[in-house]
C-alpha positions in Angstrom: -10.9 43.5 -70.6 -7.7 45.3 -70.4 -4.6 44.9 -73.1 -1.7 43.9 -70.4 -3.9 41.4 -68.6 -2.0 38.8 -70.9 1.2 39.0 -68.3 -1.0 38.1 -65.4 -1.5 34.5 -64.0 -4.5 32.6 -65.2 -6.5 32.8 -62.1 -5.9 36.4 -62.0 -7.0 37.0 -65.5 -10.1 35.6 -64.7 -11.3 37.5 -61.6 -9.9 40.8 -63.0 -12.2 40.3 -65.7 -15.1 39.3 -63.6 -15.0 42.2 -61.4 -14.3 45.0 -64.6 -17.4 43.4 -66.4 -19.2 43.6 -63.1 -18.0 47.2 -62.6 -18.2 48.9 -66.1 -22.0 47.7 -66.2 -22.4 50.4 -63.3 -19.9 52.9 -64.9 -21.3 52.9 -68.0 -24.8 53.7 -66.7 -23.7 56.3 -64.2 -25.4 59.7 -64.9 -22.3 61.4 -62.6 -19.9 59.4 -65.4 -21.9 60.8 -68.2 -20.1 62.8 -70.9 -16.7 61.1 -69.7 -13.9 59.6 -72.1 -15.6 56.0 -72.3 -11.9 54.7 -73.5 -9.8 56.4 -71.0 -12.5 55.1 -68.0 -11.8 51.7 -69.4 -8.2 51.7 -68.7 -8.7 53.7 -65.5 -11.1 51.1 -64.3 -8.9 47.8 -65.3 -5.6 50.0 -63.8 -7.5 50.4 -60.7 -8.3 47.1 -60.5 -5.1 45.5 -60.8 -3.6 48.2 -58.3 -6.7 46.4 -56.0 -6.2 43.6 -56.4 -2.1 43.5 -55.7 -3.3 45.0 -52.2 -4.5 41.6 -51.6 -8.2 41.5 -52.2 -10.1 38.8 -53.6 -13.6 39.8 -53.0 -15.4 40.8 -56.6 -17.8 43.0 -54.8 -15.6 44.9 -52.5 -12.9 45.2 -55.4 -15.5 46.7 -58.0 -17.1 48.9 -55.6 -13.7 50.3 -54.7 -12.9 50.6 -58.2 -15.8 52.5 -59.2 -16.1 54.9 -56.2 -12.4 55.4 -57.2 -13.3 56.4 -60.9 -15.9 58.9 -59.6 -13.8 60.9 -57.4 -11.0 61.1 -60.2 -13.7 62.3 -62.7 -15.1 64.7 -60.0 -11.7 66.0 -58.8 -10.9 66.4 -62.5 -14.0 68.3 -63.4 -13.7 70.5 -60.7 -10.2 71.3 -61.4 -11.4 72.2 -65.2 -14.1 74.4 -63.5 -11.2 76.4 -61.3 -8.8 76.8 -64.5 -12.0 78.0 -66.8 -12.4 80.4 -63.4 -8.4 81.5 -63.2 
């Protein structure tokens, strides 16, 4: 999954993993993601989730869909802030 997760506990490990496969099948695919770094969304979705998960959440579900909502809004807030400095 992610290069650091070799510091985290076990248990950890595991459901970080569980919920960035789960996510990435859905980032991959996603037509808004298209054209995006697919390296640098890798890291951003594994950092995301283990910001997530520190906030206490267990929940695969609710911690990938946070994670990928997350990674579309950065994209979109960064594509729209290319699209105002091509403008300036």
């Amino acid at each position: 999954m992610y290069r650091r997760n070799h510091d985290l506990a076990p248990e950890v490990r595991t459901l970080a993993s569980e919920v960035f496969n789960r996510s990435w099948q859905f980032v991959e695919r996603d037509p808004v993601l298209a054209g995006e770094d697919r390296q640098g969304m890798q890291e951003q979705l594994a950092t995301l989730i283990l910001l997530l998960m520190k906030g206490g959440d267990k929940n695969p579900v609710v911690l990938a869909n946070k994670a990928i909502g997350t990674v579309r809004q950065q994209c979109a807030t960064r594509r729209a802030q290319l699209s105002l400095d091509e403008v300036a």
